[in-house]
N, C-alpha and C positions, 0 to 999 in steps of 0.2 A: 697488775698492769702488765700488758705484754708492749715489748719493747721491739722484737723482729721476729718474724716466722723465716726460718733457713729451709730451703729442701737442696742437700744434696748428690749426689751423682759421683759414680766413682769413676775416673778417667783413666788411671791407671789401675794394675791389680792392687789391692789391698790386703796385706799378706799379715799372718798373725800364724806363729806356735802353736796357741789354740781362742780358736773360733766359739764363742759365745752362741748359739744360732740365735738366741732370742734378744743379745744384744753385741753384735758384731764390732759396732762402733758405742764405748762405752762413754757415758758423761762424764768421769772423771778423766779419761783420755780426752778429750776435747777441752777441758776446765786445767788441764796441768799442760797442756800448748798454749793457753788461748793465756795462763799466768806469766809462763816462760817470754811470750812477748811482749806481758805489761812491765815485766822489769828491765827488759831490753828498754823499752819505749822511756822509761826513767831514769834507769842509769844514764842515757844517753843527753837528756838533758839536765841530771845533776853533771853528766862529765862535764859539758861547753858552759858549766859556769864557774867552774871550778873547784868543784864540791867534791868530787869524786876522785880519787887521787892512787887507794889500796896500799898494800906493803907487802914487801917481800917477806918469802918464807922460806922454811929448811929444805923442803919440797917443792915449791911453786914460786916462779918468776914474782909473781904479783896477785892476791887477791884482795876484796874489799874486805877495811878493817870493820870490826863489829858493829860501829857505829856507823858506819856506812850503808853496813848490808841490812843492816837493823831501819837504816834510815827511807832504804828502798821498798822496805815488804810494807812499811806501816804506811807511805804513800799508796804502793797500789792496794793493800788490805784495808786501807781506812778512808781515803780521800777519793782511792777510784773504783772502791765498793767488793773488789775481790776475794774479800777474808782476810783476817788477820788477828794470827794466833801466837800473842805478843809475851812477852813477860811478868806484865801486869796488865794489861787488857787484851781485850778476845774479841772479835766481832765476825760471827757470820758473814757468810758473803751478801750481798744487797740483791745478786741476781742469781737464778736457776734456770738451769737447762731441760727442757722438759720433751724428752722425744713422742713426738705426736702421732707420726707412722714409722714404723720399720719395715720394707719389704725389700730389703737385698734379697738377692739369689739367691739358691744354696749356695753354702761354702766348694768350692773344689781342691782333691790335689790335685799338685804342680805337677804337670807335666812335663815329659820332656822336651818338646818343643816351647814351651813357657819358662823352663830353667835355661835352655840356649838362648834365648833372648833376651833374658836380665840374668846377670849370669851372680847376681847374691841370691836369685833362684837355684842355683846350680850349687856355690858353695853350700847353701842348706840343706839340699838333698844330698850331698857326697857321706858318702859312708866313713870316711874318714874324719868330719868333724863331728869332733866326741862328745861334746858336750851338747849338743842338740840331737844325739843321733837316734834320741829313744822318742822322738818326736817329730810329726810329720807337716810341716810347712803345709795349710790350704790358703786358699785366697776368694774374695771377691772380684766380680767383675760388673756388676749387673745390680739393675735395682736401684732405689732412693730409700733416704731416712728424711723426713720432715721435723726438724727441731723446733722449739720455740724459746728463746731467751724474755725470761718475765721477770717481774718483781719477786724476790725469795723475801726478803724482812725490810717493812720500812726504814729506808735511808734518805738523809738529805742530800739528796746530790743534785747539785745541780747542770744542766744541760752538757756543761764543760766536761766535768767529770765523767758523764755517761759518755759521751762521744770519743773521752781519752780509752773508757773502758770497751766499749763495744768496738774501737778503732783497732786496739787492741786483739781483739777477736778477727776482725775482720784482715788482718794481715799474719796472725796462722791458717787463716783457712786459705791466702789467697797467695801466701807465700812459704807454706808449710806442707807435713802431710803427716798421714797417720800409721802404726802400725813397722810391720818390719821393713826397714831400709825407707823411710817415712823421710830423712835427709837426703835419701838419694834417688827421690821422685817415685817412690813407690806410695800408693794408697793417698793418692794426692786425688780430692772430690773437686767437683764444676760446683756452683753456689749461687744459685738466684733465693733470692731475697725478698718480702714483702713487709712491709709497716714501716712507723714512723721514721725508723733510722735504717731503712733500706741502701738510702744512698752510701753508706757508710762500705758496706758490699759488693758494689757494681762501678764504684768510682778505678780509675786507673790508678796502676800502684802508684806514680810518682806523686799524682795530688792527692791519693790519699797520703800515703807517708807526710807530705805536705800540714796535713788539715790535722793527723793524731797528734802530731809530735808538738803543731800550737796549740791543740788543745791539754796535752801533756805539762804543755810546760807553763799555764795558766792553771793548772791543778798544782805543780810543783810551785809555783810563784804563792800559793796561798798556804801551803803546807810546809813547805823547809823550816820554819821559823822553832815548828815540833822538834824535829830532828836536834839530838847534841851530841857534841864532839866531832863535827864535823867542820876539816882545816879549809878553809877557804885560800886557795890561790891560785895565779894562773898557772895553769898545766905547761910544761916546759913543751917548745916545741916538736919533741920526738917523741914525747908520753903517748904511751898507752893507756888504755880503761884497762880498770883490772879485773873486768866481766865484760863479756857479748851487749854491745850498748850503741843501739839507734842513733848513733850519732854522726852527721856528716858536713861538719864545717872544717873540722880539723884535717887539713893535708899533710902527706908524709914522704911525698917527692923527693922534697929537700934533705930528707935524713940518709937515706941511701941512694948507691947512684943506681942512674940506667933503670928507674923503679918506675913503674903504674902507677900514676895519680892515686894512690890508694890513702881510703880516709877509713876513721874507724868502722863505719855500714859501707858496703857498697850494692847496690842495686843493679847486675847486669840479666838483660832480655835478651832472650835468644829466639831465631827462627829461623824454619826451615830447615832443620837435625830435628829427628824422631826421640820420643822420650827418650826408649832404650838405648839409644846409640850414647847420649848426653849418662846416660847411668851407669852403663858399661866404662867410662872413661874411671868413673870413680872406683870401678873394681878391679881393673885391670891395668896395671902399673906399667906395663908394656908397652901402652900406645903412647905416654909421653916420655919425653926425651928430658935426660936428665942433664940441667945448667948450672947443677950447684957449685960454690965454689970451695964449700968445709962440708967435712963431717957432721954438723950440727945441721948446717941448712939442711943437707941434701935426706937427712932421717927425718927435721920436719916438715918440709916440704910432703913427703912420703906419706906423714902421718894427716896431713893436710887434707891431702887428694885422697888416700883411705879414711875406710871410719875404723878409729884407733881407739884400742882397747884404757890407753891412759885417759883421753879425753874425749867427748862429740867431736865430729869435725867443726869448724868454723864456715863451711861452705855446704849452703843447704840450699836441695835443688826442688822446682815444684814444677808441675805443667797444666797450661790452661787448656782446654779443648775449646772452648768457645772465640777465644783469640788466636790459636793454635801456638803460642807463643810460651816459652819455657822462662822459669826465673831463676837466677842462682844470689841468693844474697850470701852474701861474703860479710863475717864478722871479726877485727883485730883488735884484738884480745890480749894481754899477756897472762892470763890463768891458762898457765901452761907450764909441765914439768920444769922444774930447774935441771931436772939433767935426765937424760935419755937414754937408754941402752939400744944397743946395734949390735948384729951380727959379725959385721966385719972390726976391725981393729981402727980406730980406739974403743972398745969396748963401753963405754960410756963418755957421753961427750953432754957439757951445760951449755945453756942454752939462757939468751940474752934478747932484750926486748927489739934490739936491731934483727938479732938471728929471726923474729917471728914475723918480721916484715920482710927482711929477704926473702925467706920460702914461701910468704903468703905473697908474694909478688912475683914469684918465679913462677907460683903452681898457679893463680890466677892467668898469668900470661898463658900460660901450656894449655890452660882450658879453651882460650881465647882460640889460640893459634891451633888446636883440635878442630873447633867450630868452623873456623873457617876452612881448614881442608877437607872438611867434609859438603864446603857450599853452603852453610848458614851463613846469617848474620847478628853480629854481635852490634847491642849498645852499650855504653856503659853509663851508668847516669847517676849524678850528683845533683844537688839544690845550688850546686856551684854554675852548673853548668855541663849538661852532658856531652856537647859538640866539642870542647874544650876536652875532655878528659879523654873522649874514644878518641878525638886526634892523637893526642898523648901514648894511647895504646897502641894506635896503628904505626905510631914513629918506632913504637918500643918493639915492635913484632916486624 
């Protein structure tokens, strides 16, 4: 049973170490994004019931305890069909990806006019980073791949569950990307859609977010009851998830001052700034202005708006060509080092679940207030209420 035919389109370059020619964009790269958002989409509604809670470590502010994380994979690997390769059960995934055409372009090297203009082009090709330097960065530009998501092993699923899973998919492709610098809008594809659950693909982000996250949590409403060891209570009101977790009821205003209506997702649309310009911000530490008030912020803040060797960033940026319209979702998180090294003095400094909202509210304001001196425009949008919140940003800026 085929569930959606995808063909799509590469809007930015698509950069990869090494290029496949016969399979540029691989199924398992597509199936290891397309999982990473089914657990966002779950943790996010085990967080706002209060299931989700994590623990500190010797290492890490916060992450989920075994029962937890154990409680997230067997949801999406069992209930929403993804696989799941358990301790005493095992089950296939329910769907395959099955690429129907491939005809990108050939691969190219990066030019030097293509490394001036995304300049994680540029760090790749400098002869001074060592660890890639026995390897030469090419990219796509050109071309489509036509996928089809079908039935892989009969599953019971019913309508909810597919819609929580393919929802799932449908907000890596449409708010993700693939490949090198794949967070920082490189290798980000266009995506038109045909069959049953098409709509699922061409809906706007905010109703779609809308439409997975109920469908999400009528798969979690039938499934929790599996899960044990898991503490039920309400989350204090300045908690953190202790993983990247779709979730946006919970506000964080209130906990530090002078802050961004920041909830643990946040959803901001950008227009009118060029991909590059919006990717360049992330690689070049230069163009914003530093607000921090410690040593702790001001290195995570840093490690925020770079992509940081201890962690992904939390801020992952994609670009539509069809809407012309950029997305950056924003994730608050406290699976983040307990303590940090710096160049300058203090030589190490920890780091606290307030510290991870101060900087992610510092470095989201500075993206903001980039955007705008360059003549975009920014929204910021919540299920709260998005005219409500960008006001909020624009008092704060």
């Amino acid at each position: 049973m085929e569930y959606v035919t995808l063909k799509l389109e590469p809007v930015t370059p698509f950069v990869q170490l090494h290029i496949d020619q016969d399979w540029p964009l691989r199924p398992s790269e597509v199936k290891g994004l397309w999982r990473w958002w089914g657990r966002a989409l779950v943790a996010g509604v085990l967080f706002e019931r209060g299931l989700l809670h994590g623990a500190g470590g010797r290492d890490v502010v916060k992450t989920p305890t075994w029962e937890e994380a154990d409680c997230i994979s067997q949801i999406v690997g069992l209930d929403m069909g993804l696989g799941y390769a358990g301790r005493w059960e095992a089950q296939a995934s329910c769907f395959r990806i099955r690429f129907e055409q491939v005809k990108f372009a050939p691969p190219r090297e990066v030019s030097h006019s293509l490394a001036v203009t995304f300049q994680l082009l540029r760090q790749l090709a400098r002869d001074d980073y060592h660890y890639y330097r026995d390897y030469s960065p090419r990219y796509i530009d050109g071309g489509y791949a036509t996928l089809v998501i079908e039935e892989h092993i009969p599953c019971s699923l019913d309508n909810k569950a597919v819609e929580a899973a393919l929802g799932a998919l449908a907000l890596a492709l449409r708010l993700s990307c693939f490949g090198w610098g794949g967070r920082r809008g490189l290798g980000c594809f266009s995506v038109r859609a045909y069959g049953r659950y098409s709509s699922l693909f061409t809906e706007e982000p905010r109703a779609l977010i809308k439409r997975v996250v109920a469908a999400a949590d009528a798969v979690v409403s039938r499934a929790v009851s599996r899960c044990r060891g898991l503490r039920g209570r309400e989350p204090s009101k300045c908690e953190l998830p202790p993983t990247p977790a779709l979730s946006t009821e919970r506000r964080y205003d209130v906990c530090i001052k002078d802050s961004i209506a920041l909830t643990p997702y946040m959803l901001i649309s950008v227009k009118g700034v060029r991909p590059e310009d919006l990717h360049n911000l992330f690689t070049q530490s230069a163009q914003t202005a530093s607000h921090a008030r410690d040593a702790a912020v001001q290195t995570l803040k840093s490690l925020i708006v770079s992509t940081a060797a201890k962690r992904p960033s939390p801020m992952i940026l994609s670009a539509n060509a069809t809407s012309k319209t950029a997305y950056l979702s924003v994730f608050t998180s406290a699976d983040w080092p307990r303590e940090l090294e710096r160049r300058e003095w203090p030589r190490r400094v920890s780091v606290t679940e307030t510290d991870i909202l101060t900087a992610t509210s510092l470095a989201l304001r500075e993206f903001i207030d980039y955007v705008k001196k360059l003549g975009g425009t920014v929204k910021v949008w919540s299920p709260q209420g998005s005219s409500n919140i960008s006001t909020q940003v624009d008092d704060a800026l």
